[in-house]
PyMOL Python script that loads the backbone (N, CA, C, O; Angstrom):
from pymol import cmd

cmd.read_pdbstr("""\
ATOM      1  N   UNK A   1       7.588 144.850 -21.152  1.00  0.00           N
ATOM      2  CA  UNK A   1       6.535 145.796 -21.408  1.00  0.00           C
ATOM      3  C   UNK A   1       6.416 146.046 -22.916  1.00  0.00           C
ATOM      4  O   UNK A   1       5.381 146.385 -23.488  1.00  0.00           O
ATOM      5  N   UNK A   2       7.873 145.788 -23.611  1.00  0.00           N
ATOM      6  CA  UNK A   2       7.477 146.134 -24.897  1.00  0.00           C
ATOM      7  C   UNK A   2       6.983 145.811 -25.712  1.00  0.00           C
ATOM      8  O   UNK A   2       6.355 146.364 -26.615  1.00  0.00           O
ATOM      9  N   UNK A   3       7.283 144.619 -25.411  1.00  0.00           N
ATOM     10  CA  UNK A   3       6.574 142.945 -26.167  1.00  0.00           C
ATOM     11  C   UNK A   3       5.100 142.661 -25.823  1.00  0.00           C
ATOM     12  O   UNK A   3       4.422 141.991 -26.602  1.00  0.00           O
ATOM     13  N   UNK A   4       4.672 143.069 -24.873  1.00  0.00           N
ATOM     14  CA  UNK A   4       3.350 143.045 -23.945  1.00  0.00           C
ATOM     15  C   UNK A   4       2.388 144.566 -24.676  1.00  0.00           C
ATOM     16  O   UNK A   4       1.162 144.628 -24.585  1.00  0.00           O
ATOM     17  N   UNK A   5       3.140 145.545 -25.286  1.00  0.00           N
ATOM     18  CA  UNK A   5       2.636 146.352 -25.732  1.00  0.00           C
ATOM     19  C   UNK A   5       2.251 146.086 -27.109  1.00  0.00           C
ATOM     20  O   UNK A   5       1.177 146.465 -27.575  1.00  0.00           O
ATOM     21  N   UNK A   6       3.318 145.292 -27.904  1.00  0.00           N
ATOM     22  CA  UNK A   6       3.222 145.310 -28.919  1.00  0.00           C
ATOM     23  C   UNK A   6       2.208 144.073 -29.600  1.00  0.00           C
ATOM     24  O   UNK A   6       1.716 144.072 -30.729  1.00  0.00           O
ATOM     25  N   UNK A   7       2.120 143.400 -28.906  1.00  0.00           N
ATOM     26  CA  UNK A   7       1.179 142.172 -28.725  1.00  0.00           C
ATOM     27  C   UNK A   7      -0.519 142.970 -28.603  1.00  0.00           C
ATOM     28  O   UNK A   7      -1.521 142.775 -29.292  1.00  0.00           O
ATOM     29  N   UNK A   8      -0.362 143.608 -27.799  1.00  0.00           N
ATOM     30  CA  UNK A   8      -1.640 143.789 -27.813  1.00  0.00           C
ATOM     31  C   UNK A   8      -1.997 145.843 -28.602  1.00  0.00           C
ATOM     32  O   UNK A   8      -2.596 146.798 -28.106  1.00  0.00           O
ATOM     33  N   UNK A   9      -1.470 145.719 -29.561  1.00  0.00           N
ATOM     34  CA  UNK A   9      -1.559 147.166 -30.232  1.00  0.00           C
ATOM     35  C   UNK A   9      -0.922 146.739 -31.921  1.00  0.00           C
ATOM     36  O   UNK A   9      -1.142 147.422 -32.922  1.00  0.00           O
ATOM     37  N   UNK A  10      -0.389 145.896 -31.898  1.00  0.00           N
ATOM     38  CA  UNK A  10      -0.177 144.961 -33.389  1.00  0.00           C
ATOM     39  C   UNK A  10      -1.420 145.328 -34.301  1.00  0.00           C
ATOM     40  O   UNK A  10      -1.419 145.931 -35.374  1.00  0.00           O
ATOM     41  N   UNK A  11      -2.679 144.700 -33.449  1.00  0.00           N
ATOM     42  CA  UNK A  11      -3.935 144.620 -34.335  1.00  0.00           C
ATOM     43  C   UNK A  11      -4.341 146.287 -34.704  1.00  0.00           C
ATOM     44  O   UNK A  11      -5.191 146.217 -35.591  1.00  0.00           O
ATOM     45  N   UNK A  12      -4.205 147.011 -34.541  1.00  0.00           N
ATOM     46  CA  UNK A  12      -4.238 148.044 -34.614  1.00  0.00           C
ATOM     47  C   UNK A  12      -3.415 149.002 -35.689  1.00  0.00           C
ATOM     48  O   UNK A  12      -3.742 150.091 -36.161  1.00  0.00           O
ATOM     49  N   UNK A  13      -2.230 148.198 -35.902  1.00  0.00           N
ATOM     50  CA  UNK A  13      -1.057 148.475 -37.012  1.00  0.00           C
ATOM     51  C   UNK A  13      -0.015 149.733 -36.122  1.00  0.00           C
ATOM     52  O   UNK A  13       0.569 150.692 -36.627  1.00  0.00           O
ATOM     53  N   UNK A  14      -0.044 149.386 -34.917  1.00  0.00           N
ATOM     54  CA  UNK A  14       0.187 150.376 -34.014  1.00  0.00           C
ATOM     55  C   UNK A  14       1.539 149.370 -33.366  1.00  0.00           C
ATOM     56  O   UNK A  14       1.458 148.348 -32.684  1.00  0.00           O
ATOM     57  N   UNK A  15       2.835 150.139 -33.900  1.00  0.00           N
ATOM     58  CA  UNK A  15       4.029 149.423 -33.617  1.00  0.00           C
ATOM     59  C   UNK A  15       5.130 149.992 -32.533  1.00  0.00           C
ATOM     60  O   UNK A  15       5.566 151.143 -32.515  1.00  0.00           O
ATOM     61  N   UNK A  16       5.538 148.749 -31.486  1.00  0.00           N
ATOM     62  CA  UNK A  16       5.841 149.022 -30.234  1.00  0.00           C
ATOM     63  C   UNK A  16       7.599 148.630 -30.269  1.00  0.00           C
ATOM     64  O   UNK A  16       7.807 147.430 -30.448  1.00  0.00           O
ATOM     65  N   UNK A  17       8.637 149.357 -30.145  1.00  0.00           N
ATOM     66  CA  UNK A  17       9.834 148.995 -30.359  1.00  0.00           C
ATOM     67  C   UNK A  17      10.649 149.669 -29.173  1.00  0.00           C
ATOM     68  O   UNK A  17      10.256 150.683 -28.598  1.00  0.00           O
ATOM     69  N   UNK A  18      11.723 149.056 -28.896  1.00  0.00           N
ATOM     70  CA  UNK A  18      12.499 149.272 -27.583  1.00  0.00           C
ATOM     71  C   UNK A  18      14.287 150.165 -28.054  1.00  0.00           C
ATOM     72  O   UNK A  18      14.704 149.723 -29.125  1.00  0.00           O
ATOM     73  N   UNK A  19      15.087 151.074 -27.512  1.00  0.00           N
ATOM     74  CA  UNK A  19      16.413 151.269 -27.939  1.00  0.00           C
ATOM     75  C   UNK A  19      16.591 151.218 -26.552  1.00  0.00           C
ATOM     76  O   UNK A  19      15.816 151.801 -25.795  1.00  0.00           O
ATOM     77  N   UNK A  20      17.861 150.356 -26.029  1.00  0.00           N
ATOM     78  CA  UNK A  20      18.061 150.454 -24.929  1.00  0.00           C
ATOM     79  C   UNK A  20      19.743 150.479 -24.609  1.00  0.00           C
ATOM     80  O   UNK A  20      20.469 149.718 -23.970  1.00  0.00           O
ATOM     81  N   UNK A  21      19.987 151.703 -25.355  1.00  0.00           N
ATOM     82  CA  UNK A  21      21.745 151.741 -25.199  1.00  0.00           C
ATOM     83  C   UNK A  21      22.187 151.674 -23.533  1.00  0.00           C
ATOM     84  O   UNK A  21      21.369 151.901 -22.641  1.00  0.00           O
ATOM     85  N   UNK A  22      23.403 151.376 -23.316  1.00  0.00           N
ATOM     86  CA  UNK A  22      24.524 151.122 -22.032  1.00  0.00           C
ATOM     87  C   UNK A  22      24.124 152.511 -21.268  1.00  0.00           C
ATOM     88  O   UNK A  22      23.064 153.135 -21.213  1.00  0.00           O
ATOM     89  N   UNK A  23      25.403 152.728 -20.709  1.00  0.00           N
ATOM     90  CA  UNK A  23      25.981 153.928 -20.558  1.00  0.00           C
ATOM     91  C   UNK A  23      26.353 154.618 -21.441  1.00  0.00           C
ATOM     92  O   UNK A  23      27.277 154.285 -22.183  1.00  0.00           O
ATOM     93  N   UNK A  24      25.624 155.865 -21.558  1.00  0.00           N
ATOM     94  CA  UNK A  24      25.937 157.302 -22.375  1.00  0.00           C
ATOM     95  C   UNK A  24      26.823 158.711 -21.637  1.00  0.00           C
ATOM     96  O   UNK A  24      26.414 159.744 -21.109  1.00  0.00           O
ATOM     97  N   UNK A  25      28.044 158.230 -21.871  1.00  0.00           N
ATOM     98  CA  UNK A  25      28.019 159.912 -21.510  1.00  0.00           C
ATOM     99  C   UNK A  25      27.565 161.313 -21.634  1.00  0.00           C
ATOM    100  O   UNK A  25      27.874 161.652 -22.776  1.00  0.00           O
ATOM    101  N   UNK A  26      26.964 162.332 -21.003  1.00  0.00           N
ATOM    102  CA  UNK A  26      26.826 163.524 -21.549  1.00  0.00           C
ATOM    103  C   UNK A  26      27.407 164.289 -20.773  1.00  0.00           C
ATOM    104  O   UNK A  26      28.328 163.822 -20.102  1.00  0.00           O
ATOM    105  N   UNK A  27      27.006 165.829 -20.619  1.00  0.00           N
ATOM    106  CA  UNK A  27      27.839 166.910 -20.287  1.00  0.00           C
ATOM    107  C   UNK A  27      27.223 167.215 -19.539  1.00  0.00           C
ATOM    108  O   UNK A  27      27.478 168.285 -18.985  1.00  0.00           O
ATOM    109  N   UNK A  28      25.980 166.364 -19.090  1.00  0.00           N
ATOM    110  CA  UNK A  28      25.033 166.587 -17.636  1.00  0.00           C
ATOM    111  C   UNK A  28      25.868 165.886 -16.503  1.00  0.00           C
ATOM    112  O   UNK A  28      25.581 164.757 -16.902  1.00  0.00           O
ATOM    113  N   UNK A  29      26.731 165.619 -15.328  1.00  0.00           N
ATOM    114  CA  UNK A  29      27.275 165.162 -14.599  1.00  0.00           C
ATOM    115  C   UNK A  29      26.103 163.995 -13.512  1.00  0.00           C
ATOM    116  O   UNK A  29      24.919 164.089 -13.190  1.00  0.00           O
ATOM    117  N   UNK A  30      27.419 162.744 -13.172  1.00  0.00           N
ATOM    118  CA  UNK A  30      25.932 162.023 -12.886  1.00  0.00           C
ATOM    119  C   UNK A  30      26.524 161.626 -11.195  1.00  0.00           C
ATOM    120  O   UNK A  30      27.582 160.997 -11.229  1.00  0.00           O
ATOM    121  N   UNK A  31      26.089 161.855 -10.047  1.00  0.00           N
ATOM    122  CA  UNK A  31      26.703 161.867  -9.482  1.00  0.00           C
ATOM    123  C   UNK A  31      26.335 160.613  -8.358  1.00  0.00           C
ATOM    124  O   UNK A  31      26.766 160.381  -7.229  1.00  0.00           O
ATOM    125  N   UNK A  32      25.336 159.929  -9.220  1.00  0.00           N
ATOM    126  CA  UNK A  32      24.425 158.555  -8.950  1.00  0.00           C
ATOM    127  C   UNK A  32      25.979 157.697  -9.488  1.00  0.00           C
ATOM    128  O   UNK A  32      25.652 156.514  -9.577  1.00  0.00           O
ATOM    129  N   UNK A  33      27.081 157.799  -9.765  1.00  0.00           N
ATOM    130  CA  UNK A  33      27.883 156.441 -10.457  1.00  0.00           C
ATOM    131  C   UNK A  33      29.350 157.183  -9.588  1.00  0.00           C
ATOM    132  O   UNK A  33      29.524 158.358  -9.913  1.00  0.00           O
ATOM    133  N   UNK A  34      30.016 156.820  -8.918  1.00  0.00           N
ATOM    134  CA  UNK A  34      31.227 156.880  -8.608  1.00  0.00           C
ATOM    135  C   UNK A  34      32.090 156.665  -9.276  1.00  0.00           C
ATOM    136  O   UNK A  34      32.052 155.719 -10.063  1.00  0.00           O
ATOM    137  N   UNK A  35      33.416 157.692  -9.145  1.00  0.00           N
ATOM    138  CA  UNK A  35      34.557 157.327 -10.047  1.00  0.00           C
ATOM    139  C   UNK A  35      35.099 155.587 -10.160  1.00  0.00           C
ATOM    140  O   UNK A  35      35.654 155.131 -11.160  1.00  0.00           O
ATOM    141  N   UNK A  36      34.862 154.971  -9.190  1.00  0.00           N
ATOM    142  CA  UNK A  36      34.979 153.678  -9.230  1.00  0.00           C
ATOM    143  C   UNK A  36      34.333 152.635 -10.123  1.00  0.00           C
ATOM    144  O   UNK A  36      34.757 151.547 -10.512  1.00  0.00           O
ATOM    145  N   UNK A  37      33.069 153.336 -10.363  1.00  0.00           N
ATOM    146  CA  UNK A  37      32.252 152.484 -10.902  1.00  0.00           C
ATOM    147  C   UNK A  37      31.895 152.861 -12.357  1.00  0.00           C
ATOM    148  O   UNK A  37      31.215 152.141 -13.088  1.00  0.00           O
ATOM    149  N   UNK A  38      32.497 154.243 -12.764  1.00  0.00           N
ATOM    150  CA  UNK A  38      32.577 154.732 -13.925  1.00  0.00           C
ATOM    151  C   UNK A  38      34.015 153.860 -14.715  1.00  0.00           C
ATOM    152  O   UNK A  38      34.091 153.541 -15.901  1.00  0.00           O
ATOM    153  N   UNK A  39      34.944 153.651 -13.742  1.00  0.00           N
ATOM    154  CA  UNK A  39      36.092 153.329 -14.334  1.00  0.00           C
ATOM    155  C   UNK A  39      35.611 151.364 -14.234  1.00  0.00           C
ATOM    156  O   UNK A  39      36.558 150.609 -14.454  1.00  0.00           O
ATOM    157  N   UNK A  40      35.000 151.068 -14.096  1.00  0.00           N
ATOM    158  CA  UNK A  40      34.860 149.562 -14.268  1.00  0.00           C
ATOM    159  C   UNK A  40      33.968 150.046 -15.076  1.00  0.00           C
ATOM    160  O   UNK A  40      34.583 149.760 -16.103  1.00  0.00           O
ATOM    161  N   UNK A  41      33.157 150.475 -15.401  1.00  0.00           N
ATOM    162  CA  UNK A  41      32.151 150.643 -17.106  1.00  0.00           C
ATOM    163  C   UNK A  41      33.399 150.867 -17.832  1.00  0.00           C
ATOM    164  O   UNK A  41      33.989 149.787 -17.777  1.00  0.00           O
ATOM    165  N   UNK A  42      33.830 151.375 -18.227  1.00  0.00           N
ATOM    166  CA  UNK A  42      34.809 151.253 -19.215  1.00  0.00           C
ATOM    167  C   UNK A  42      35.639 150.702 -19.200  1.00  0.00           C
ATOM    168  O   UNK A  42      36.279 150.848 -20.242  1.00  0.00           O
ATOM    169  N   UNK A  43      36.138 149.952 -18.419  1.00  0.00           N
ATOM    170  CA  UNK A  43      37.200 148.212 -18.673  1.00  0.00           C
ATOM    171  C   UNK A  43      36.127 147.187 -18.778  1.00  0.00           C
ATOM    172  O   UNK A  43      36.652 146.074 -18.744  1.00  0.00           O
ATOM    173  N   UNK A  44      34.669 147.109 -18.907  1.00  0.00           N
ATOM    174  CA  UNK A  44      33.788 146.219 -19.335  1.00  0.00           C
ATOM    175  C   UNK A  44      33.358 146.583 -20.547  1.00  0.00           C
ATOM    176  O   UNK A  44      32.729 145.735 -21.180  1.00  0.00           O
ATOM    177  N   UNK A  45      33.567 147.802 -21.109  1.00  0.00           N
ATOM    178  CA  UNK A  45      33.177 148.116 -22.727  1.00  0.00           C
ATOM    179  C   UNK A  45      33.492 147.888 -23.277  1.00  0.00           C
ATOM    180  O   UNK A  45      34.640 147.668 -22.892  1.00  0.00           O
ATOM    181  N   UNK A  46      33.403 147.577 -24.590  1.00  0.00           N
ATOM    182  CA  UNK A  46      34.716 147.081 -26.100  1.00  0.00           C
ATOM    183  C   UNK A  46      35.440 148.611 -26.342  1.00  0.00           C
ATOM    184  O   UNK A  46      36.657 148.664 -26.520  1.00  0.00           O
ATOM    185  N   UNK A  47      34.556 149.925 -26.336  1.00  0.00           N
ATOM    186  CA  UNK A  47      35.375 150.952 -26.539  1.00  0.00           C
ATOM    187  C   UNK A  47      36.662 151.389 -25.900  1.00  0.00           C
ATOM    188  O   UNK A  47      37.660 151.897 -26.410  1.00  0.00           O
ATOM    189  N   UNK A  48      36.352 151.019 -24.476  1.00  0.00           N
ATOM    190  CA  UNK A  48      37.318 151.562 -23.190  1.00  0.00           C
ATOM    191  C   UNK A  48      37.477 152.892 -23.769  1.00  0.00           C
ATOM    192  O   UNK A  48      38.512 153.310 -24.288  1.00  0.00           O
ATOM    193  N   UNK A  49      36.504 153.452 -23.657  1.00  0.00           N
ATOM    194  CA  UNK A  49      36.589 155.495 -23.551  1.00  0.00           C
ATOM    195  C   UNK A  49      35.176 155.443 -23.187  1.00  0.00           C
ATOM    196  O   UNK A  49      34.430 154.489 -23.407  1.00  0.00           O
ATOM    197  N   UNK A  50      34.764 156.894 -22.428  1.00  0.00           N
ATOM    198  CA  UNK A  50      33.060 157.141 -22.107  1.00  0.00           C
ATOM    199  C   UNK A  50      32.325 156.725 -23.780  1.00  0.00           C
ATOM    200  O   UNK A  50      32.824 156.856 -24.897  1.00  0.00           O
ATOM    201  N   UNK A  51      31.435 156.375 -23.506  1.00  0.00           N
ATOM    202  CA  UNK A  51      30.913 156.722 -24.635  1.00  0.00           C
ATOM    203  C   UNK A  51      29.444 157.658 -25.288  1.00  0.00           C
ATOM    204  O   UNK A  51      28.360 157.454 -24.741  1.00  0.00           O
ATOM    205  N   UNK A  52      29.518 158.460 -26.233  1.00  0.00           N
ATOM    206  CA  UNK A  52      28.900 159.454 -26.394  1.00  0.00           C
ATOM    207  C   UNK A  52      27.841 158.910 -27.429  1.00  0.00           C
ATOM    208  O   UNK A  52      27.780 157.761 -27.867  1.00  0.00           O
ATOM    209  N   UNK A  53      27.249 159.680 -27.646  1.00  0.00           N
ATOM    210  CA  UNK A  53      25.525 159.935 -28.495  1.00  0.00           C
ATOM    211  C   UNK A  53      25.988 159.342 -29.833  1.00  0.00           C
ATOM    212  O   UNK A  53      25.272 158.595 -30.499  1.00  0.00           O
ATOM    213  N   UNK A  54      26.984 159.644 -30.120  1.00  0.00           N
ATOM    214  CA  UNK A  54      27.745 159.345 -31.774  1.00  0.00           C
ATOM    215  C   UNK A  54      28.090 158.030 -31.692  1.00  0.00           C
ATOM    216  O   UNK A  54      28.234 157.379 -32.727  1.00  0.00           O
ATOM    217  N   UNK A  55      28.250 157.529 -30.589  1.00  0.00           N
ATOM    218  CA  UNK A  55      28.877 156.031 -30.291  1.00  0.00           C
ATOM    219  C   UNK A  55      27.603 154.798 -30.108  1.00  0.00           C
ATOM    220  O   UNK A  55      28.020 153.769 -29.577  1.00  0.00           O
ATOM    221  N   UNK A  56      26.380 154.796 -30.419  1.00  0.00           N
ATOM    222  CA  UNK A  56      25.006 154.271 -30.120  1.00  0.00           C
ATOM    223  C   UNK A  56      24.988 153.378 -31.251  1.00  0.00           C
ATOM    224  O   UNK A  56      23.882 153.290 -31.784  1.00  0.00           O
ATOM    225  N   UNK A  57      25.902 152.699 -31.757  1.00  0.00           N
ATOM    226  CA  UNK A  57      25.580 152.008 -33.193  1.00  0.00           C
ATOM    227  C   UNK A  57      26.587 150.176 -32.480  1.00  0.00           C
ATOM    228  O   UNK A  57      27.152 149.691 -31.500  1.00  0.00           O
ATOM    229  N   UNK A  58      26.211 149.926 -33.737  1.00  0.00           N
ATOM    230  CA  UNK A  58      27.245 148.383 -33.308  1.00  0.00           C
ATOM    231  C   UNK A  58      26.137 147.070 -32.605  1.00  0.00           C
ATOM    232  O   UNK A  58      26.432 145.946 -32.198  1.00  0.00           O
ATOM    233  N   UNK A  59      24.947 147.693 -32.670  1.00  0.00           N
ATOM    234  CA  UNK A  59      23.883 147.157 -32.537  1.00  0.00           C
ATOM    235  C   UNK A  59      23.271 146.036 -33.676  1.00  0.00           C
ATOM    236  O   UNK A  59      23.628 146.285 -34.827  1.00  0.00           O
ATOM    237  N   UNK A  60      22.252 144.633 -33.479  1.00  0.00           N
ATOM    238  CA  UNK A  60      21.527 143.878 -34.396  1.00  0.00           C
ATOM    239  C   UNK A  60      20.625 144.307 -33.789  1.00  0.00           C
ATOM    240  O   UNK A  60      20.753 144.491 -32.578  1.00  0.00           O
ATOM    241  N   UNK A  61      19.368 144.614 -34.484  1.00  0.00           N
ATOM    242  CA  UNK A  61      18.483 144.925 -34.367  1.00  0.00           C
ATOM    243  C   UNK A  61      16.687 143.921 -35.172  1.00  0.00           C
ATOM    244  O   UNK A  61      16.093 144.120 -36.232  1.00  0.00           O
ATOM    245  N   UNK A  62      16.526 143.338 -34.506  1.00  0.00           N
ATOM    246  CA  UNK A  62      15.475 141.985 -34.808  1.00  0.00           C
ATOM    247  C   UNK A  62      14.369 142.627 -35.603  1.00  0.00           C
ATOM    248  O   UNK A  62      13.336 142.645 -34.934  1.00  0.00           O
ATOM    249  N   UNK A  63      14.214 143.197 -36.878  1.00  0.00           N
ATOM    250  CA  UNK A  63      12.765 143.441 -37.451  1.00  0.00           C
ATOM    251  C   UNK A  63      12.206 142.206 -37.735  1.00  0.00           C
ATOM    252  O   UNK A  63      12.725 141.611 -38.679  1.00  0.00           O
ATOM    253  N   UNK A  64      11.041 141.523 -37.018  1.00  0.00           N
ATOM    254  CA  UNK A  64      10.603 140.241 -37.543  1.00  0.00           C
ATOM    255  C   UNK A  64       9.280 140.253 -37.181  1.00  0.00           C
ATOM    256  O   UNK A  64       8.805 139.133 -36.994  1.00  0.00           O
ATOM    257  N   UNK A  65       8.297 141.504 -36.976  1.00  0.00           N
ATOM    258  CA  UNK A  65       7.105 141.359 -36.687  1.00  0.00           C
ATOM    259  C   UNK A  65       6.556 140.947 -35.179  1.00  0.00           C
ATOM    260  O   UNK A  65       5.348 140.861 -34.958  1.00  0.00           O
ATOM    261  N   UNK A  66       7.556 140.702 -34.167  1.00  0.00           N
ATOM    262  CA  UNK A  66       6.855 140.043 -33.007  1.00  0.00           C
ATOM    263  C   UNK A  66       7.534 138.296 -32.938  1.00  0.00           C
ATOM    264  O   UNK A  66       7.395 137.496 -32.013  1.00  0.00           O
ATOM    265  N   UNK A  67       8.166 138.125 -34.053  1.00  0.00           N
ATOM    266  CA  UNK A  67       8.517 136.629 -34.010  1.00  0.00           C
ATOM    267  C   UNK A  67       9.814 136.388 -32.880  1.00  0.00           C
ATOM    268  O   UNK A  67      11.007 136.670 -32.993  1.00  0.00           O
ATOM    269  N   UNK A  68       9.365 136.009 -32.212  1.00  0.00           N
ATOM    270  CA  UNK A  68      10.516 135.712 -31.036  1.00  0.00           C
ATOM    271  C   UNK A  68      11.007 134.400 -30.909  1.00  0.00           C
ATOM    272  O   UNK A  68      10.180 133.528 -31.174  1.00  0.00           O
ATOM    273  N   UNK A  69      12.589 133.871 -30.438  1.00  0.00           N
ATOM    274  CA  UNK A  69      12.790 132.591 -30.518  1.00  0.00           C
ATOM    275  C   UNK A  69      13.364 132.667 -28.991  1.00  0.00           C
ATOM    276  O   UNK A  69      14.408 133.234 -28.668  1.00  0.00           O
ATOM    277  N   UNK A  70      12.643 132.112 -28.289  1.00  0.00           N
ATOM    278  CA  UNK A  70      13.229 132.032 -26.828  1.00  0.00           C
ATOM    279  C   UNK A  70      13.690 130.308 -26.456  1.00  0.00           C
ATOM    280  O   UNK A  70      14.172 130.020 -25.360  1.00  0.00           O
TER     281      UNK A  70
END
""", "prot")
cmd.dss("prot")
cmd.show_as("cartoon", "prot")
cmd.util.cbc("prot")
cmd.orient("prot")
């Protein structure tokens, strides 16, 4: 959708960009993820701890206008 947005709103100078972090912990409780499945997110993370709002970095991020190499 983002790419599909940005394609057609480009001409416009009207710019379409995506952040699409993991799992975030917050202090809202989620009761959609089981302790089971909370504890395999974090033996699949590089952090292995929840990770919080402060933790959203460690990211490349492609500024190239729309140029995609698929």
């Amino acid at each position: 959708m983002t790419f599909s947005m940005a394609r057609e709103l480009g001409e416009f100078g009207i710019r379409v960009n995506t952040l699409s972090p993991g799992p975030v912990y917050t202090e809202v409780a989620r009761e959609t993820v089981t302790p089971e499945q909370r504890e395999a997110m974090l033996r699949a993370q590089s952090l292995h701890r929840p990770a919080g709002a402060d933790d959203l970095t460690g990211q490349t991020l492609s500024v190239n206008g729309g140029l995609v190499h698929r």
